[in-house]
N, C-alpha and C positions, 0 to 999 in steps of 0.2 A: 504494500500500500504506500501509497506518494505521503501519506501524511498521518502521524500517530500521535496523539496529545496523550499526555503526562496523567500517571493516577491521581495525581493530586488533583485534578481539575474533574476528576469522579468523586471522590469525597467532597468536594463543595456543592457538586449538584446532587449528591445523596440526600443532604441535608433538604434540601427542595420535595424530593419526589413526592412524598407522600403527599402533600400539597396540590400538584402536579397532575398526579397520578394518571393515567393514558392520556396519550394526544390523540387528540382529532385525527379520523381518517380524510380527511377534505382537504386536497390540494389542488392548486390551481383553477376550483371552482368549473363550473361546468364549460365555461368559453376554454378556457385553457389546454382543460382533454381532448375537446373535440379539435382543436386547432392541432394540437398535436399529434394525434391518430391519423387525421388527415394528412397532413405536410408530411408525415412519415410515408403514406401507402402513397400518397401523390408522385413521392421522389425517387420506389422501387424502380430498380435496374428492370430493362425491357428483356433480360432473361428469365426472371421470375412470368409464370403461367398466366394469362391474360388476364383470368377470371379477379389476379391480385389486384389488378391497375384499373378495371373500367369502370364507370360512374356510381354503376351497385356496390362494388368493392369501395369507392371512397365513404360512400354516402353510410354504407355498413359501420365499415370503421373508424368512421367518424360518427357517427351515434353513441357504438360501443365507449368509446374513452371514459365515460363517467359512469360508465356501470355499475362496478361497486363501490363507487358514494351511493348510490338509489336501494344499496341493500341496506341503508342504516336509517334504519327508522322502526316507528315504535312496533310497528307490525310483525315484523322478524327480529324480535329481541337476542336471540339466540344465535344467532348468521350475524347480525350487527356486531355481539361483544365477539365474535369468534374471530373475525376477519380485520377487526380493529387495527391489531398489531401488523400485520400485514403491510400498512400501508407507510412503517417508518421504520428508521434502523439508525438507533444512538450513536453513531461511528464512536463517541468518549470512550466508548467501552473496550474498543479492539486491544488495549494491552493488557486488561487483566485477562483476555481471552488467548493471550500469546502475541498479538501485533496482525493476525487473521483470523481468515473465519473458516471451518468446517464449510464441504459442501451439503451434507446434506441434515435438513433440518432437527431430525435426532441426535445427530453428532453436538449440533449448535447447541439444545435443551441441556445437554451431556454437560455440555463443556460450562453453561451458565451454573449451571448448578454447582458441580468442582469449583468453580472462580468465586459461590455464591461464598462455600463452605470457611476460602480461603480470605475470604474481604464481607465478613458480618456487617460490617458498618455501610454497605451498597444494598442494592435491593435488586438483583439482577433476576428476575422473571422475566423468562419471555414478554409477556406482555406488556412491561415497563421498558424494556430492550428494544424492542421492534424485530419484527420478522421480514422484513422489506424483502431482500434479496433470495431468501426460498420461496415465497410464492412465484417472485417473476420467475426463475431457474424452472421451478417446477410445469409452470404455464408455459414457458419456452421448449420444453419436452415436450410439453401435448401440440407444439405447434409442428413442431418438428416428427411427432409418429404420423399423426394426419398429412402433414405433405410427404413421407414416406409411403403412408396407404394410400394416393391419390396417384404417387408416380408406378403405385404396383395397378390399383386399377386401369388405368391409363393405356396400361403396357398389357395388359388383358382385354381389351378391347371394350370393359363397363361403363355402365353410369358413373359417373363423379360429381351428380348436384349433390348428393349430399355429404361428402367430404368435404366439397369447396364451402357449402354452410360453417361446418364444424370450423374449418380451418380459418373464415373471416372471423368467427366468434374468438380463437383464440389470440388471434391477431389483435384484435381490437381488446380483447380482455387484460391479453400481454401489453399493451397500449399504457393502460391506467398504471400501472404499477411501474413502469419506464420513465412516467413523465412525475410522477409520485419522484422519483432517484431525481433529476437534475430540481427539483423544489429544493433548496439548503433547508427551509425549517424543519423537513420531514428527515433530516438527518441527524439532529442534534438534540443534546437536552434542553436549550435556548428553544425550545419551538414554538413560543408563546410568548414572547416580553423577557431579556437576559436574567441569568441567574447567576449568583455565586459574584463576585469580586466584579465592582463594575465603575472601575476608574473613569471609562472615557463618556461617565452619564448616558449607557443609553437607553431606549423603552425598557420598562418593566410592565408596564402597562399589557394586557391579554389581550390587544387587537389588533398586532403587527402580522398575526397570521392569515387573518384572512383580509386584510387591510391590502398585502402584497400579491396575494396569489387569485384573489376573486374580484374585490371591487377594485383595483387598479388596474388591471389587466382587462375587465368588463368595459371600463370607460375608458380605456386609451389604446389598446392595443388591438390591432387588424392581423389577420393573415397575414395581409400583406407584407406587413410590415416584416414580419419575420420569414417570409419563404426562400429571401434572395441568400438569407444563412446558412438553411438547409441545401439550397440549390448547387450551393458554393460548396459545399465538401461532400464528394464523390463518395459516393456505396462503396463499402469495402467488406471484405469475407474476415468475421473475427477468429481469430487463431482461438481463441479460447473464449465461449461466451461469457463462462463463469468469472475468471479473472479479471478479462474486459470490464465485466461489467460491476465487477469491485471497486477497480481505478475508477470507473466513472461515479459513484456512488463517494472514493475517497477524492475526489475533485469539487466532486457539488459540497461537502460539508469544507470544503478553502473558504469556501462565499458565503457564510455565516457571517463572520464579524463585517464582510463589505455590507450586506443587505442591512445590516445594523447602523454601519456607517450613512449609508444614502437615507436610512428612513430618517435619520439622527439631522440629515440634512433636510428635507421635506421632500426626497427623491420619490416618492407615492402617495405624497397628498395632491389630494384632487388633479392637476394633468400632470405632476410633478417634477423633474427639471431632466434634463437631455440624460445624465447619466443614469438616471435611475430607468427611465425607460430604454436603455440602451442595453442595462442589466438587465432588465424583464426579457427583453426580443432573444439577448443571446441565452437566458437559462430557457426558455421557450424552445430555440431551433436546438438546442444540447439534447433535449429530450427528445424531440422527433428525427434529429442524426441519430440517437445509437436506438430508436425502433426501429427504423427502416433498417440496421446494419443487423442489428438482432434478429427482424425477420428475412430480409436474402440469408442470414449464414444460416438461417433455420432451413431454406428451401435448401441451401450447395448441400448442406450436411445430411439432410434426408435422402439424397444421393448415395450417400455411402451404403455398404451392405451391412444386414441387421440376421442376427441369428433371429429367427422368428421363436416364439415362444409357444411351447406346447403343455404347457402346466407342468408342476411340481415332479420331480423324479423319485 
C-alpha cells in the first residue's frame, strides 16, 4: 500500500467510535452513481461484447449505480444493517492488521479479531472496520463467471439474453461499490466532521458528508464536466484486480485531509471555488476509470480457462 498511518492515530479515533458508531452507507448520492456507472460502461474498449456498450447497457448501468443505497430503508431492516459495512473501509487500521489486507473476507474477520485481542483499547468489528473491498472482489467474480458463461454459451451456438441480464446487473452493482472507493470519507474514521487532534480547525461538524458527495455534486456538477477525465486515460487490463484495487482505495484515503482543507476553504458551499470543484470532477472520473478497467479485465480474464466444477469429491 502507497500509504500506512501510524497506531497512534487508531487510538485517538478509538476514543470517538462509540460515539461514531457505523457510517452511513450513502456516497456520492444518487447523481454521483449514476454519473459514474455511466462514464465507466460509456468508455469500455470496443472489444468488450456489444450488448456492454449500446444505449440499454448504458441506461442499465447507469440506473444500477445507487442500488444499494435503495436497500437501506426501514422496510429491509435486516439487508440494511447487513450490507452497511460494505460500503466503507477505515484504511487507519491497515497496520495493526500487518500494513495489508487478506483476500478473502474470512481471513479479514480472522485477522480483526487477533488484532482485536492484541489492541483492547480499539474496537475492530467488522462493522466498525468496513468491509469495502470484499464485497467489490466478491461482485467482480460474479462478473467475471457470467462473462465466462456467456463466452461458453456463445461458443455453443445458445441464447445469451439472459447472461447479458445477469452480467449488466453485476456491472452496474460492481459500479456502486467502485465509486463508494475513490469517495475519501468512505475510507476513513474522519467520515463525518474530523476526529482526534485537530490543529488546523477543521469541521467537526456531521455534515461534511453528504454536504460533499450529494448536495455539491447535485448542484454543480454535469457529466460533462467530468467525461473529458475518463476519456483521457485509456482502458487498461489490471495485472491484478485485487491489488489494483487496494492502491486505488490506499490513494483515495491521501484526499482526506485535502477535502478537509477545500471544505475549510468554502471549496462546497453552494457553487464553491474552482479547486474544490476540480477535486469533485477528478474523485468522480477516478471512480469511473478503475470501473471500466475493472470491468474489461473482468471480460480479458473470463477468457482464460476454468476447471468447471462438478461438486464436492
Amino acid at each position: 500500500m502507497s500509504k500506512i498511518w501510524g497506531v497512534v492515530r487508531f487510538v485517538a479515533a478509538s476514543a470517538l467510535l462509540p460515539a461514531m458508531m457505523v457510517q452511513p452507507s450513502f456516497a456520492w448520492g444518487g447523481d454521483g452513481h449514476r454519473m459514474i456507472n455511466r462514464l465507466a460502461a460509456k468508455n469500455l474498449p470496443k472489444d468488450v461484447p456489444a450488448f456492454l456498450r449500446n444505449g440499454n447497457a448504458l441506461d442499465t448501468v447507469e440506473y444500477l449505480g445507487p442500488e444499494p443505497d435503495r436497500w437501506r430503508n426501514r422496510a429491509v431492516p435486516e439487508l440494511g444493517d447487513e450490507q452497511a459495512p460494505e460500503h466503507f473501509i477505515d484504511m487507519e487500521y491497515l497496520d495493526v492488521l500487518g500494513g495489508t489486507l487478506p483476500k478473502k473476507r474470512y481471513d479479514f474477520i480472522r485477522a480483526l479479531a487477533k488484532a482485536q485481542a492484541a489492541h483492547p483499547e480499539l474496537q475492530l468489528q467488522p462493522e466498525i472496520v468496513g468491509l469495502q473491498p470484499y464485497i467489490t472482489e466478491e461482485v467482480w467474480q460474479r462478473l467475471r463467471n457470467s462473462m465466462h458463461e456467456y463466452r461458453n454459451l456463445l461458443a455453443a451456438g445458445e441464447d445469451t439474453k439472459p447472461v447479458e441480464t445477469a452480467i449488466l446487473f453485476y456491472a452496474g452493482w460492481l459500479g456502486h461499490y467502485v465509486a463508494d472507493g475513490s469517495q475519501p470519507l468512505h475510507t476513513t474514521t474522519k467520515y463525518n466532521g474530523w476526529t482526534g487532534p485537530n490543529p488546523n480547525g477543521y469541521t467537526t461538524d456531521h455534515k461534511i458528508h453528504s454536504l460533499f458527495e450529494s448536495l455539491y455534486v447535485t448542484a454543480n456538477i454535469k457529466p460533462a464536466d467530468v467525461a473529458p477525465l475518463v476519456s483521457a486515460a485509456p482502458p487498461k487490463v489490471l495485472n491484478d484486480e485485487w491489488n489494483d484495487y487496494l492502491s486505488y482505495l490506499s490513494n483515495t484515503s491521501t484526499q482526506v485531509e485535502k477535502l478537509y482543507q477545500l471544505e475549510k476553504a468554502g471549496g462546497f458551499a453552494d457553487a464553491g471555488t474552482p479547486e474544490g470543484k476540480a477535486f469533485v470532477e477528478e474523485r468522480l472520473a477516478a471512480g469511473a476509470i478503475e470501473l471500466r478497467d475493472m470491468i474489461y479485465t473482468a471480460w480479458v480474464r473470463s477468457g482464460d480457462p476454468v476447471e468447471e466444477y462438478h461438486g464436492p469429491k
